[in-house]
C-alpha positions in Angstrom: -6.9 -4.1 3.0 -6.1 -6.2 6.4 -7.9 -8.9 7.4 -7.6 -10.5 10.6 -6.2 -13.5 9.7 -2.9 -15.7 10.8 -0.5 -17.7 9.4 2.6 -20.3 10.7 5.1 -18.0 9.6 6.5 -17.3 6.2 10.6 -17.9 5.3 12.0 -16.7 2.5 15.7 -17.6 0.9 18.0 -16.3 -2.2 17.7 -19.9 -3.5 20.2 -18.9 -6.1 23.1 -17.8 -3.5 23.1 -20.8 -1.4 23.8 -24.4 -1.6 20.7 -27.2 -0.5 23.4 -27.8 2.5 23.6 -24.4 3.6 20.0 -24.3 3.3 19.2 -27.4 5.4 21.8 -26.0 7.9 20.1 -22.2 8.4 16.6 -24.2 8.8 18.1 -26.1 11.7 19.6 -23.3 12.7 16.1 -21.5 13.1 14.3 -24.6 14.0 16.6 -24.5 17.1 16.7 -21.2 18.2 12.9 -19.8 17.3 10.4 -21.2 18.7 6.7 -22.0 17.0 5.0 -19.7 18.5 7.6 -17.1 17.7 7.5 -17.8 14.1 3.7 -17.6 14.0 2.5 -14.3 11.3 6.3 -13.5 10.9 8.6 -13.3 8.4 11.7 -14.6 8.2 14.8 -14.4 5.8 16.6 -17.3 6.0 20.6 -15.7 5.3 21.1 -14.7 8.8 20.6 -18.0 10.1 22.7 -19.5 7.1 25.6 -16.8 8.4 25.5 -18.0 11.8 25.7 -21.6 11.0 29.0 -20.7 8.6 30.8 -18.7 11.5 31.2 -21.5 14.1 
């Protein structure tokens, strides 16, 4: 059952695979390249943005 109803955005992590650094480092990492409004009603998992951060 839908209901019509919104939310800020939900992230999700493998808290058990990554450090609290790496962590802090992917959420920058979204924080700079999503914007609010894009994470509005989505989901995100946080690896990718962890990976990124690790390649450069």
């Amino acid at each position: 059952m839908m209901e019509n109803r919104t939310h800020g955005g939900i992230i999700l992590i493998d808290q058990q695979r990554y450090s609290t650094g790496d962590i802090l480092g992917g959420l920058m990492n979204l924080i700079e390249t999503v914007s609010a409004e894009e994470v509005r009603n989505q989901l995100f998992f946080l690896g990718g943005y962890i990976r990124a951060v690790q390649r450069n």
